[in-house]
N, C-alpha and C positions, 0 to 999 in steps of 0.2 A: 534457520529452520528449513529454508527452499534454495535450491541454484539451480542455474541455467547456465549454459558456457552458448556463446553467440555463434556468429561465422568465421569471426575473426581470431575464434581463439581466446577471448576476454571470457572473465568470469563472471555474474550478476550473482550478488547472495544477500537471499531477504530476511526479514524475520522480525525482531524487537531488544529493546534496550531499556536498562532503567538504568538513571543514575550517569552521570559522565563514563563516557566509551569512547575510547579511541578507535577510529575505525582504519586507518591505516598499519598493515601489519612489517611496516617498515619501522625497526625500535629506534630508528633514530630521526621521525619525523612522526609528528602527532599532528591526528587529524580527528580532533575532540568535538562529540555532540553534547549538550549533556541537557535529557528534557528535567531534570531538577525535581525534587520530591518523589512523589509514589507515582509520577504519573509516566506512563510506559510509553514510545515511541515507534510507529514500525520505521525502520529502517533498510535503504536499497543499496548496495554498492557495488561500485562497476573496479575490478582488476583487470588491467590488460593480460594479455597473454605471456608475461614474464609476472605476475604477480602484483604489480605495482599498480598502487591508487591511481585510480582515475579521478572519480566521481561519485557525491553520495547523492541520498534525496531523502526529504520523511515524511511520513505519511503521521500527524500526530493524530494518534488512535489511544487516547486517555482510557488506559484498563482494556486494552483491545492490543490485536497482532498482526503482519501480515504472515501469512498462512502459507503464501503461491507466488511466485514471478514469473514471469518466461519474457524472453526476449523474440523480438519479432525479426522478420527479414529486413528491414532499414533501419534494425537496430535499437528503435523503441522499445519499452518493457513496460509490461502490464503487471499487475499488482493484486490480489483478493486477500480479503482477512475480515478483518472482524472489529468494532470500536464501541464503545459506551460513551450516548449522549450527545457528542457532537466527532467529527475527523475534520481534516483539511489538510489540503495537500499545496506547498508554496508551489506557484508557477511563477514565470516572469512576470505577468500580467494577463489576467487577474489572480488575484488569494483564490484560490476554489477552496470553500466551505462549506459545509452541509450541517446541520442541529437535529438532531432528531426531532419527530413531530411530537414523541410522549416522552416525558420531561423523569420518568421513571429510571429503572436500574435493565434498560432493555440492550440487550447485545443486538447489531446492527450489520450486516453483510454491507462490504462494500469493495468496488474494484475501481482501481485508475491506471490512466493512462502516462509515462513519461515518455518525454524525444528522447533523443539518441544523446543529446548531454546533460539528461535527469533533471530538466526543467517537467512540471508539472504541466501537462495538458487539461486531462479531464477527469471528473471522479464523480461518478454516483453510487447510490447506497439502495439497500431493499430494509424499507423503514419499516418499524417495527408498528401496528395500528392500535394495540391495545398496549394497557400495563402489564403482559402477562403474555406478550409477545417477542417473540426472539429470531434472530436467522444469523448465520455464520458462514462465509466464503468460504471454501478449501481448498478447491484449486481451481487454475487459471490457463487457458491457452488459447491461443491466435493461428487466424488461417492466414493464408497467403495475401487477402484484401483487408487484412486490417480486423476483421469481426473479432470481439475475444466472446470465449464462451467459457463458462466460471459453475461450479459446482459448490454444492453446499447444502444445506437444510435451513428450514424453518421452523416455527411451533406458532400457532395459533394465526392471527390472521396477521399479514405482511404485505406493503406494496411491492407487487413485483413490477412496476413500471419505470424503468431505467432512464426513462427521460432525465433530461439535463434539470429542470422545474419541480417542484412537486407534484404528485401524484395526481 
C-alpha cells in the first residue's frame, strides 16, 4: 500500500497480509508470515538497495492496515493505519500492546515506531471513547528530531492523547 526508499538506497514497503505470505521476493528463498484465519496483519519490509530481504516486522492489526511508513534519517521507520479491538507490535522487550477501551466493532488510529533492524520500539493509538466512535491513520512522517506527525480522521468522540498509558 505505502513505500519509502531510505538513504541508503533500501526500500521499506508497508501495508497488510491475510493468509500466509511470502515476503521475500527472491523465488528461491522463502521468508513466510502467515497471521492464519481471517485475521489481517500489517506488515513492514525492509529491501536493500539491490532488491534483496533484509528485514520484516508486524504490526497485528486484526481487520485493520497499515496505511503509511516513512523512514527516518538513522533509518528507523514509523508506521500509521488503522486496527479493530486490540494491535501489538513485537519488540525485543517488551510486547507493546494496546486493547481498546470499548470492546465494540470500533476502527482505531494507530502509529509506531521501529529501530533500524525492525525491532519494535513504540506504539500508540487514538482510542475510539464511545460505541459509535471511530479514527483511521493515513499518513505518517518525521522531522529531523525524531517528531512523527500522522494524518487521518475521526468520527465522534476519540482520545487524542498519544501518551504511552491511557488517556
Amino acid at each position: 500500500r505505502a513505500f519509502d526508499v531510505a538513504a541508503d538506497g533500501s526500500l521499506i514497503a508497508c501495508g497488510h497480509v491475510r493468509g500466509s505470505t511470502d515476503l521475500d521476493p527472491d523465488p528461491t528463498n522463502a521468508v513466510t508470515i502467515n497471521p492464519g484465519g481471517s485475521n489481517i496483519f500489517g506488515a513492514i519490509v525492509k529491501l536493500n538497495q539491490d532488491g534483496n530481504y533484509e528485514w520484516h516486522a508486524t504490526v497485528d492489526t486484526p481487520e485493520g492496515s497499515i496505511t503509511s511508513c516513512v523512514v527516518a534519517g538513522d533509518g528507523s521507520v514509523y508506521a500509521t493505519g488503522f486496527f479493530l479491538k486490540g494491535v501489538q507490535v513485537d519488540g525485543t522487550d517488551p510486547l507493546y500492546a494496546v486493547t481498546s477501551a470499548v470492546n465494540g466493532n470500533n476502527d482505531n488510529a494507530f502509529v509506531a515506531k521501529f529501530s533500524a533492524d525492525g525491532s519494535g520500539e513504540w506504539l500508540r493509538t487514538v482510542d475510539a471513547v464511545t460505541d459509535t466512535a471511530s479514527s483511521y491513520g493515513y499518513s505518517v512522517d518525521v522531522d529531523s528530531e525524531g517528531s512523527a506527525y500522522v494524518t487521518g480522521k475521526f468520527v465522534k468522540t476519540v482520545d487524542l492523547d498519544l501518551d504511552a498509558g491511557p488517556g
